[in-house]
C-alpha positions in Angstrom: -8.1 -9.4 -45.5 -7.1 -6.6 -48.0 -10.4 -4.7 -47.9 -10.8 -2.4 -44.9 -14.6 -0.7 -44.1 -14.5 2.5 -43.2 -15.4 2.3 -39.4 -11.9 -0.2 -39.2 -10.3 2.4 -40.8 -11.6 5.1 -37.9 -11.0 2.5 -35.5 -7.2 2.5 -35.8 -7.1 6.5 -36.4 -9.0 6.6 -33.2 -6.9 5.1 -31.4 -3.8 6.0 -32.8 -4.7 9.8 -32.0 -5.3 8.5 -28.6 -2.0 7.0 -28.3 -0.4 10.1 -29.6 -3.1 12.6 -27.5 -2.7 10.9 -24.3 1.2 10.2 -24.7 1.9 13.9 -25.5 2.3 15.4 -21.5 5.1 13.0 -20.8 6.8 15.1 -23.4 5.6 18.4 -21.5 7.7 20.4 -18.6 5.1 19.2 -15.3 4.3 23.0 -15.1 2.7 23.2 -18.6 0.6 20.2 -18.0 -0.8 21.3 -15.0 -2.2 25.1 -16.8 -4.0 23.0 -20.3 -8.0 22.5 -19.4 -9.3 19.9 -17.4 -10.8 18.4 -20.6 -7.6 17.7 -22.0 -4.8 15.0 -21.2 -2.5 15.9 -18.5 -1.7 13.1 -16.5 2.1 11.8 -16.7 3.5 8.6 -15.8 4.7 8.0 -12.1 7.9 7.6 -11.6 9.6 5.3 -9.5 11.9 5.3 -6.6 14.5 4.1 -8.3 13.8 6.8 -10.8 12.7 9.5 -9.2 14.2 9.5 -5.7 12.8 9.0 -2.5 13.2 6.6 1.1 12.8 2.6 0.9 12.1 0.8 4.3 11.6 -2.9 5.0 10.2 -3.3 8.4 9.1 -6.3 10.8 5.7 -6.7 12.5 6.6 -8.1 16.0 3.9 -10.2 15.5 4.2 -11.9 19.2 3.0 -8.1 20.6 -0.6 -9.1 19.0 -0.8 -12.1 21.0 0.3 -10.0 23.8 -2.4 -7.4 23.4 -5.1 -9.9 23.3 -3.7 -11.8 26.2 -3.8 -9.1 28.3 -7.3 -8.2 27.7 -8.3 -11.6 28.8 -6.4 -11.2 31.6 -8.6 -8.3 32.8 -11.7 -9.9 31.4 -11.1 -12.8 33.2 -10.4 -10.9 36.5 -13.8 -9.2 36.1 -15.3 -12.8 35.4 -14.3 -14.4 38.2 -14.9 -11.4 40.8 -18.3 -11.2 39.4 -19.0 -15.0 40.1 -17.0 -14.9 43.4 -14.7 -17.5 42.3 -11.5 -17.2 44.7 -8.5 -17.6 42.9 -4.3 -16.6 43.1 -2.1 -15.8 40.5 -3.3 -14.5 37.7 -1.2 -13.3 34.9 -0.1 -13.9 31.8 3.6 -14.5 30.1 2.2 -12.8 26.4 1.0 -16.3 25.3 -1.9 -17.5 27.9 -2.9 -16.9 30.8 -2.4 -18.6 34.1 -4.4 -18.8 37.5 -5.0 -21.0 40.6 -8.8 -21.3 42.0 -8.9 -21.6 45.6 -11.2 -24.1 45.3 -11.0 -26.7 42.2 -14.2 -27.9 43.0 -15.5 -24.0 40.9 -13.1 -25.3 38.0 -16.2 -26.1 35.5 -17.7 -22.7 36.3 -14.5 -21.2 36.0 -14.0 -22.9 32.4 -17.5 -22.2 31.7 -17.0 -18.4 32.2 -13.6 -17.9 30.9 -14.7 -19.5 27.4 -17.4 -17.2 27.0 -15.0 -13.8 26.9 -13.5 -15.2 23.4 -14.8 -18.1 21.1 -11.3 -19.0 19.9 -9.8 -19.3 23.7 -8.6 -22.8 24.5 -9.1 -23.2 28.5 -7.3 -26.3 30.0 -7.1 -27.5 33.4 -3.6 -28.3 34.7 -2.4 -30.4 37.7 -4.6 -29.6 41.1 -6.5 -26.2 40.4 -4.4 -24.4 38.1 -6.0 -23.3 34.4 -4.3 -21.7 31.7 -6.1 -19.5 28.7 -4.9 -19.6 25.3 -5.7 -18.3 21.4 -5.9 -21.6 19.3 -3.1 -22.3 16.8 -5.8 -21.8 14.0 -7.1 -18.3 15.9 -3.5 -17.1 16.4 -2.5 -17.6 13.1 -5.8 -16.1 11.4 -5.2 -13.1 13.8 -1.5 -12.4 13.1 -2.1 -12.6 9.4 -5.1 -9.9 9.6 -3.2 -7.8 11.9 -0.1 -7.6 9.1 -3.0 -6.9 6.7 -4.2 -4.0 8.8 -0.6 -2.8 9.4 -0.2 -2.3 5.8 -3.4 -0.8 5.3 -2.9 1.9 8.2 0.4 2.4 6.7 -0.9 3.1 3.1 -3.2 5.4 4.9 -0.6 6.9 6.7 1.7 8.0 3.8 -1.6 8.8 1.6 -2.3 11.7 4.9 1.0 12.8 3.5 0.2 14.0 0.0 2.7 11.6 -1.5 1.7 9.6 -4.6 2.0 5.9 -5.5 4.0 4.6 -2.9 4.9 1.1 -2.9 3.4 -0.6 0.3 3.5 -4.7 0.1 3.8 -7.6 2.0 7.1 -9.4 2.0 7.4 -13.1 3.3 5.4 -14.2 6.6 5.8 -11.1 8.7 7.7 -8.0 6.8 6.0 -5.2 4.9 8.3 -3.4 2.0 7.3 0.6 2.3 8.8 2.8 -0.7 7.9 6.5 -1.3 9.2 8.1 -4.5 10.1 11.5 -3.8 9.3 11.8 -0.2 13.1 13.6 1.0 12.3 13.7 4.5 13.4 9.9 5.6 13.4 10.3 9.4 9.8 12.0 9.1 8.9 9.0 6.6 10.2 7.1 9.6 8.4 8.8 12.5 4.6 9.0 10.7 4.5 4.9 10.0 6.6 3.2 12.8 4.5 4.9 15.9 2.3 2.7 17.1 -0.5 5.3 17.3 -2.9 3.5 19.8 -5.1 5.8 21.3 -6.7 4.5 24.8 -8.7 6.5 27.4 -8.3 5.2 30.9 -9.1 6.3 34.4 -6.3 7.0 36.4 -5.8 5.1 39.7 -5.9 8.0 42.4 -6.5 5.6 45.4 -2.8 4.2 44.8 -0.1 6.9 45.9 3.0 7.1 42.9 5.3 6.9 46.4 4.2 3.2 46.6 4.1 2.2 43.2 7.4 2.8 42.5 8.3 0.7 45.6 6.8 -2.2 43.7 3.3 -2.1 45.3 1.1 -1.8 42.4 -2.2 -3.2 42.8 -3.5 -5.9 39.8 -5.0 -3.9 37.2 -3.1 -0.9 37.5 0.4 0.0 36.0 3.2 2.7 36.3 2.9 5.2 32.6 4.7 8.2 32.7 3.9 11.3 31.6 5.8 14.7 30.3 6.0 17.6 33.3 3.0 19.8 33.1 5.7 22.5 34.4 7.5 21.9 30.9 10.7 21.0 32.3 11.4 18.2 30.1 11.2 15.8 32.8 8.7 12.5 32.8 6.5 11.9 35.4 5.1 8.7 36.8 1.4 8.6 37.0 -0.4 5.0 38.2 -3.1 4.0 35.1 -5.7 1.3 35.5 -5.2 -0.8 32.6 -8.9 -1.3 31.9 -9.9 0.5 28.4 -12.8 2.7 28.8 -12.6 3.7 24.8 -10.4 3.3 22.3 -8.9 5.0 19.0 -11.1 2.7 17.2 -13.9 4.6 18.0 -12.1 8.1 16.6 -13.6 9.7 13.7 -12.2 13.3 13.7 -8.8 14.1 14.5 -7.4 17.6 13.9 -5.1 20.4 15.3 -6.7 23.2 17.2 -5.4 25.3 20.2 -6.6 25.1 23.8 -7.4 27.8 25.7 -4.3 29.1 26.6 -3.5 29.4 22.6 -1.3 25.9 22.8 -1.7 23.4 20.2 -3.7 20.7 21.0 -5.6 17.8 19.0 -9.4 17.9 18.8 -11.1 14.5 18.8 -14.9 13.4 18.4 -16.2 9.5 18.7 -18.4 7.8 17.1 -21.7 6.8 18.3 -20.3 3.7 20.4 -17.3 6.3 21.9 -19.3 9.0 22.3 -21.5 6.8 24.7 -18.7 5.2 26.0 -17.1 8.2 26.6 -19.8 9.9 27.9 -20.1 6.9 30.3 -17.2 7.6 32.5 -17.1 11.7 32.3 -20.0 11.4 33.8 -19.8 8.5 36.5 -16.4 10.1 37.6 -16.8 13.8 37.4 -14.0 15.6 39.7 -11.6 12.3 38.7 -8.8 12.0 36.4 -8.3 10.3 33.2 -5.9 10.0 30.8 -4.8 9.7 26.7 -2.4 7.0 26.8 -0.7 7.1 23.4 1.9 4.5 22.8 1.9 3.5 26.5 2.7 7.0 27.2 0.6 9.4 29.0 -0.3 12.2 26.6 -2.4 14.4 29.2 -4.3 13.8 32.0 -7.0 16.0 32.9 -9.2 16.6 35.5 -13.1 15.2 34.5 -15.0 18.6 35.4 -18.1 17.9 34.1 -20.1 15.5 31.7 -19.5 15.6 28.0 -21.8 13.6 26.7 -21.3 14.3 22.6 -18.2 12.4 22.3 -16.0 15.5 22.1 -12.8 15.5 23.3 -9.6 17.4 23.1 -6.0 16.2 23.8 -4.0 18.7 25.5 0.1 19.0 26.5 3.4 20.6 25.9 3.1 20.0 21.9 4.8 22.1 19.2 2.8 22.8 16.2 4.4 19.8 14.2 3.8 17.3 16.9 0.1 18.3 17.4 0.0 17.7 13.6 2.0 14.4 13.4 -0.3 13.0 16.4 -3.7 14.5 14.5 -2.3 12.8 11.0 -1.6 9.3 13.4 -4.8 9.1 15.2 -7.0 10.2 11.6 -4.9 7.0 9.9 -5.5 4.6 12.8 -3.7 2.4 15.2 -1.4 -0.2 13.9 -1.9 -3.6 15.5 1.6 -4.1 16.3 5.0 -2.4 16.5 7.2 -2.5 13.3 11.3 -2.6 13.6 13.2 -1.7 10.4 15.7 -4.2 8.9 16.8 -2.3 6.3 16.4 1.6 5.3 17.8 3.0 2.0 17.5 6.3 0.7 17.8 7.4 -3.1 19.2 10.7 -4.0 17.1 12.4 -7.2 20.6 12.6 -8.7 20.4 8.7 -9.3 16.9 8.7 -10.5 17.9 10.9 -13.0 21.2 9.3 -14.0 18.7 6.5 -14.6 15.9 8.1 -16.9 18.8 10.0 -18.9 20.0 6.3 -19.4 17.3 4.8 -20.2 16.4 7.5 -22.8 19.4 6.7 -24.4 19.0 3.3 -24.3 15.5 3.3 -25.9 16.4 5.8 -28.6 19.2 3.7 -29.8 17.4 0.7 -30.0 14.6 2.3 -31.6 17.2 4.0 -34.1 19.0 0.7 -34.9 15.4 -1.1 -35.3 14.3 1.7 -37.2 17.2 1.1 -39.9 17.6 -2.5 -39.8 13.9 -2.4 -41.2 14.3 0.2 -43.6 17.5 -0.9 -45.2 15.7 -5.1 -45.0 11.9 -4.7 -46.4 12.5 -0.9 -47.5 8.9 0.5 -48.3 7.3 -2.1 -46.1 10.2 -1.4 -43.2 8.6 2.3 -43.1 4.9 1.3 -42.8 6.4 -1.0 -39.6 8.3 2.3 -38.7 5.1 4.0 -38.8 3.4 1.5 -36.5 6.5 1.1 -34.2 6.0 4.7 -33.0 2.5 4.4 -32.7 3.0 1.0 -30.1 5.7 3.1 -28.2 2.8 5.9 -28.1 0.0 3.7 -27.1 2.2 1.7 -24.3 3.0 5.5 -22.9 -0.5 6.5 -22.9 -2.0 3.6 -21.5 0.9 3.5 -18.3 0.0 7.6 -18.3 -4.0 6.6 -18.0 -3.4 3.8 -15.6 -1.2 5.9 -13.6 1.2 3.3 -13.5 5.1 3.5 -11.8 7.4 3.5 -14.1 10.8 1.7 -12.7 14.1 0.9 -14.2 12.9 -2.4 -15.0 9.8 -0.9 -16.7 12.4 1.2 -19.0 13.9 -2.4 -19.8 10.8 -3.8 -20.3 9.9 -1.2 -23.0 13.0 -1.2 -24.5 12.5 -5.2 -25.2 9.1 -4.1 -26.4 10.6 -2.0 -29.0 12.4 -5.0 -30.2 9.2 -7.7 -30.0 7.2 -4.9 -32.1 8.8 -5.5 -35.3 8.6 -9.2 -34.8 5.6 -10.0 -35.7 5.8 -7.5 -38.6 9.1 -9.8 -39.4 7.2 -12.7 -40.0 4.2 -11.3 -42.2 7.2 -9.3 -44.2 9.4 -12.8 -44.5 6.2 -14.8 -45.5 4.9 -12.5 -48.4 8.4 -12.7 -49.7 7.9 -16.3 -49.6 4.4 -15.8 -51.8 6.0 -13.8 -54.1 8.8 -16.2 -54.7 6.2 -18.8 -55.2 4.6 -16.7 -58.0 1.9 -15.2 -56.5 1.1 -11.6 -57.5 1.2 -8.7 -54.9 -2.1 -8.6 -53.8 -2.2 -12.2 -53.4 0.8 -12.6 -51.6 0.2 -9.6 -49.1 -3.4 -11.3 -48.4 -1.8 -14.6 -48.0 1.1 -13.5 -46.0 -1.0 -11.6 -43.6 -3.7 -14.6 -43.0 -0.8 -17.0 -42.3 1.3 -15.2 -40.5 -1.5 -14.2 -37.8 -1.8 -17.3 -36.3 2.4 -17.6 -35.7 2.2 -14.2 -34.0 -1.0 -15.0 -31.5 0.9 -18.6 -30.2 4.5 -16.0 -29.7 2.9 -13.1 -28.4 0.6 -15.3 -25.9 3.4 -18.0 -24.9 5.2 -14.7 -23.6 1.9 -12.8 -22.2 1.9 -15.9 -19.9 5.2 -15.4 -19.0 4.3 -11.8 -17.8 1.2 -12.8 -16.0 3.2 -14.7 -13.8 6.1 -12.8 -13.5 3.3 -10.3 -12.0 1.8 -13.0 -10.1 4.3 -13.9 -8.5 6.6 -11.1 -8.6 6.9 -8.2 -6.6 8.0 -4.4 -6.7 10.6 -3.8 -9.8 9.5 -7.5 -11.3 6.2 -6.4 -11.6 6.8 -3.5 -13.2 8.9 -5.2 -16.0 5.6 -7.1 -16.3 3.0 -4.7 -16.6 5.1 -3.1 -19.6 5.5 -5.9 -20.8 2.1 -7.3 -21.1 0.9 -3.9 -22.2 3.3 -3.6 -25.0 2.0 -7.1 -26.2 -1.3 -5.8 -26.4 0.0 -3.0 -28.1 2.9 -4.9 -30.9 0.2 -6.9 -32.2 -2.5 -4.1 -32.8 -0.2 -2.0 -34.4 1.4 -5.2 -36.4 -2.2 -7.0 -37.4 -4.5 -3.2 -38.3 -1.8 -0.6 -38.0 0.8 -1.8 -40.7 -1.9 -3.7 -42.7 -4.0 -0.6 -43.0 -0.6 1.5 -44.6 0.3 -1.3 -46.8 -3.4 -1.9 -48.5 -3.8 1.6 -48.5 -0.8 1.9 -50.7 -1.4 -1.2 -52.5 -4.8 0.4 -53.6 -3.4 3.7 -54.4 -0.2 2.6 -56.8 -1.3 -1.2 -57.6 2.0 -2.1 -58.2 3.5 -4.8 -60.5 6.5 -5.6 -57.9 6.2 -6.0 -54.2 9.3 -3.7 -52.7 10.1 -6.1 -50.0 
């Protein structure tokens, strides 16, 4: 245990020079590290909201609107079903959970089944009293598809606010059906706002020209159409209604490019391309309805609605109307991150000034250099020589636990401070019990060597059961934890790591080392 080969030896200065290296920017004004050499460390721990400043939102997916969406689909798919069997029916609609219809004749009601199961697997098709069917998702499918579409909302979030050239945002899910968005230093809340909660769902549709607005807004809308409105190509401000088939002809889904431009009156406007599937899609209907309208609908708003004057069969597009140079941006930054699956309402929206953030740092700096301080001398004035070798390899923990949060590019939150702060006090534990048990050798009559080997060997196997009773206790805290918790976690289970390294090679190697160099009579400890 006393004898240390030489590539131990450069083991432990390795990494203590990586510790200090890599630790040494947080310590830098942000300016300085960004002018040293790529080569060299530069990366600084994130800071949190709570540190740092910056907008917290906890919003709700309405996650009856995805049933909704899908219902309606198979409303229009089953329309088109039916027609194309010439299967008479009354009726149909659908209330957002099934659909509903009545067959003129019930004696077409297995055909009917037959062909309305075949638009989705998971539909459930039951026959009611006389001739009267009703279409629903499973309880199995409807629950497997709300969960995904809260997945996908938080991933088309995370996209969102990464378009935004923020970093490390905090973007989880929270119970069944709420996802917890913070953005350190993002000062712009209502913009914050604005980017994630649009719905962003792109659809292209054909605009119903046989029906006059005049009768739709008497209430004569024929099935498959709809009343949109859309804003005053005069610019008055004004909203027009315009009468949309609700059939999709292509989708966002199909977008792949997405970026501001100007049309060719020098407005801005959004240029769009499809993929391979869009582009033939789209190319579909430009061409079968050349001197026709159709139109962007963009959150069930009519963006534009232009005039098809000829083909365009490479799945080009552009998206014009009365847009300012921000909104053609905000729309081009929407449709690049997607289309969320459902519309979010905010519970609860909580901004934190930077003045707060920094309250908290210059607190917890003066928390963690008092306890260090107070450690420091309680060691010192209890094990003397030995209490500065654990000195020594206290400030080389603190540096390795910076370096490795500063590598990981972790966040560092309040609770994180706290959590290294305890770490400053578990660091000398271990060195506590090695220090207490040579004194206990020595008392016994051993000489120094013999009761530093000794002391070391049987002290290791008290500080592996401590140290890995309470990494357990961090792996679950981060587990199960979420947001601040699971930052107290992560520095915790990384100064673990780091507390017994430093206590097992790093106070070991300046204690043999002496030992070796002075061979003392009398253990000062």
């Amino acid at each position: 245990m006393l004898r240390f080969e030489p590539w131990k030896i450069a083991l432990v200065a390795i990494v203590a020079a990586f510790g200090l290296l890599y630790a040494l920017p947080n310590f830098l004004p942000r300016t300085l590290t960004e002018a040293v050499p790529g080569w060299l460390p530069s990366k600084q721990i994130n800071l949190g909201l709570d540190l740092r400043g910056g907008s917290h939102l906890l919003a709700e997916v309405e996650v009856k609107a995805v049933v909704a969406k899908i219902m309606n689909t198979v409303e229009d798919d089953a329309r088109a079903a039916l027609r194309g069997a010439r299967i008479g029916y009354t009726g149909l609609g659908n209330n957002g959970r099934q659909v509903t219809l009545t067959l003129r004749e019930p004696a077409d009601a297995a055909e009917a089944a037959k062909l309305l199961g075949a638009i989705d697997r998971d539909l459930v098709v039951e026959r009611g009293e006389g001739a009267t069917m009703t279409v629903s998702l499973s309880e199995t499918a409807a629950e497997e598809r709300t969960r995904n579409a809260i997945e996908q909302a938080i991933e088309v979030i995370r996209r969102r606010v990464d378009e935004m050239g923020t970093t490390e945002p905090t973007i989880q899910r929270q119970g069944e059906d709420r996802i917890l968005i913070q953005v350190p230093g993002f000062d712009d809340p209502e913009r914050l706002k604005e980017v994630i909660g649009r719905t962003a769902s792109l659809d292209i549709r054909m605009v119903d020209e046989a029906t006059p607005v005049e009768d739709a807004l008497r209430g004569r809308v024929p099935p498959g159409s709809e009343i949109l409105y859309e804003p005053d190509p005069r610019g008055s401000g004004q909203e027009m209604p315009i009468v949309v088939r609700k059939r999709v002809e292509v989708t966002g889904e199909n977008l792949t490019l997405a970026q501001t431009t100007v049309d060719q009156f020098g407005r801005p406007a959004v240029a769009i391309r499809f993929d391979s599937v869009g582009a033939r899609r789209f190319g579909k209907i430009t061409t079968d309805n050349v001197g026709k309208s159709f139109a962007f609908v963009l959150d069930g708003k009519v963006v534009s609605a232009p005039v098809i004057r000829e083909p365009i069969p490479g799945g080009n597009g552009q998206i014009t109307g009365s847009f300012s140079v921000q909104e053609a941006e905000t729309l081009a930054l929407l449709l690049r991150a997607g289309a969320l699956p459902a519309p979010l309402t905010y519970l609860e929206e909580r901004t934190v000034g930077p003045s707060l953030g920094a309250d908290s740092i210059a607190a917890g700096k003066i928390a963690s250099v008092v306890g260090l301080a107070l450690v420091v001398v309680y060691m010192i004035l209890t094990y003397g020589l030995f209490g500065i070798a654990s000195t020594v390899a206290l400030v080389v923990n603190i540096a390795l636990i910076v370096a490795l949060l500063s590598v990981l590019q972790a966040t560092l939150t309040l609770p994180g401070i706290a959590g290294i702060v305890l770490t400053i006090g578990m660091a000398v534990d271990a060195n506590v019990l090695i220090f207490e048990r040579i004194r206990e050798e020595v008392r016994n009559g051993r000489t120094p060597f013999s009761a530093v080997d000794i002391g070391f060997q049987q002290a290791l196997r008290t500080i592996i059961d401590a140290n890995l009773t309470t990494l357990i206790a961090a792996v679950i805290l981060y587990m199960f934890g979420s947001g601040p918790v699971r930052g107290f976690a992560v520095t915790l289970g990384i100064g673990i790591f780091t507390s017994v390294f430093t206590a097992v090679m790093v106070t070991r190697l300046l204690i043999v080392l002496w030992l070796q160099r002075t061979r003392p009579q009398v253990l000062p400890v």
